[in-house]
C-alpha positions in Angstrom: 68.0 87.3 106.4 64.6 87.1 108.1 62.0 89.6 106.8 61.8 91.3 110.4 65.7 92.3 109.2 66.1 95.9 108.8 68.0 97.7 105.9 69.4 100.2 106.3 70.0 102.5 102.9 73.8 103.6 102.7 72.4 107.1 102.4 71.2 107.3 105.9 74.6 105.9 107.1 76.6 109.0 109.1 79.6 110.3 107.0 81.7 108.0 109.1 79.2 105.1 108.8 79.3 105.2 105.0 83.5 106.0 105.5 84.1 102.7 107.5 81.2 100.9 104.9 83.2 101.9 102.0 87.0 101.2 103.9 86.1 97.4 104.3 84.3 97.3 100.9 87.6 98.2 99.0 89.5 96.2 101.3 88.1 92.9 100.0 88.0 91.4 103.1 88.4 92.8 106.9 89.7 96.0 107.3 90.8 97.5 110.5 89.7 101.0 111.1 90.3 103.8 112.9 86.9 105.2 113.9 83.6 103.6 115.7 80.4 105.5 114.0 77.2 105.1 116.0 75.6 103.4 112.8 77.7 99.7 113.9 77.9 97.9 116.8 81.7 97.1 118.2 81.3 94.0 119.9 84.5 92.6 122.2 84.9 88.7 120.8 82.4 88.8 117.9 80.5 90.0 115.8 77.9 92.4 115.2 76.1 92.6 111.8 74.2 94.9 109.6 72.4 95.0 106.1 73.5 97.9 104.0 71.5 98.7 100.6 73.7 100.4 98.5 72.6 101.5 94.5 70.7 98.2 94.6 72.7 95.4 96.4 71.9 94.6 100.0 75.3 93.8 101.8 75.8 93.1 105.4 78.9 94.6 107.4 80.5 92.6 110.3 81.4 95.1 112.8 83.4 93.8 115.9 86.5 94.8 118.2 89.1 92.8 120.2 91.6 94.9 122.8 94.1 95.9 120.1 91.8 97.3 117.3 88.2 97.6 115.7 87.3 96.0 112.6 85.1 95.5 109.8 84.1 94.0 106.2 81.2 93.9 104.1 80.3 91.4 101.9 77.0 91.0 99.2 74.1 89.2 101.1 74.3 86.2 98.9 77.5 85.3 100.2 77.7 86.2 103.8 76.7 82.5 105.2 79.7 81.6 104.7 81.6 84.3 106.6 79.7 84.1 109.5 82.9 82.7 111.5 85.3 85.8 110.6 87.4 86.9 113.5 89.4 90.4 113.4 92.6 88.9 113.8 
């Protein structure tokens, strides 16, 4: 994470941002979901990413899509390096 990285707080998240956040939280790893909030990006092939702060811990949430579904999964910062290679399937 670079300092020019935004975070955004879980707070300002839509209703169905913080609804898909939570979904792939719980899921312990990638969760397909059923909705596409404006807060994520759904890209075809790979994946988009974004830094959640939520009551204190920064997280980031892999956002992507592939013709069949749209998925996502969050992980704590500290550990997201190593999940940078994630697919959806």
């Amino acid at each position: 994470m670079s300092p020019d990285d935004e975070v955004v707080s879980y707070n300002d998240l839509s209703a169905a941002g913080q609804d898909v956040f939570d979904q792939a939280l719980r899921a312990d790893g990638i969760a397909t979901v059923n909705q596409s909030p404006p807060d994520f990006d759904y890209p075809d092939d790979t994946m988009d990413y974004t830094y959640v702060e939520k009551s204190g811990t920064i997280y980031t949430i892999g956002t992507g899509s592939n013709p069949c579904r749209m998925c996502a999964f969050v992980e704590p910062l500290d550990i997201v390096v190593g999940l940078a290679g994630s697919s959806c399937y």
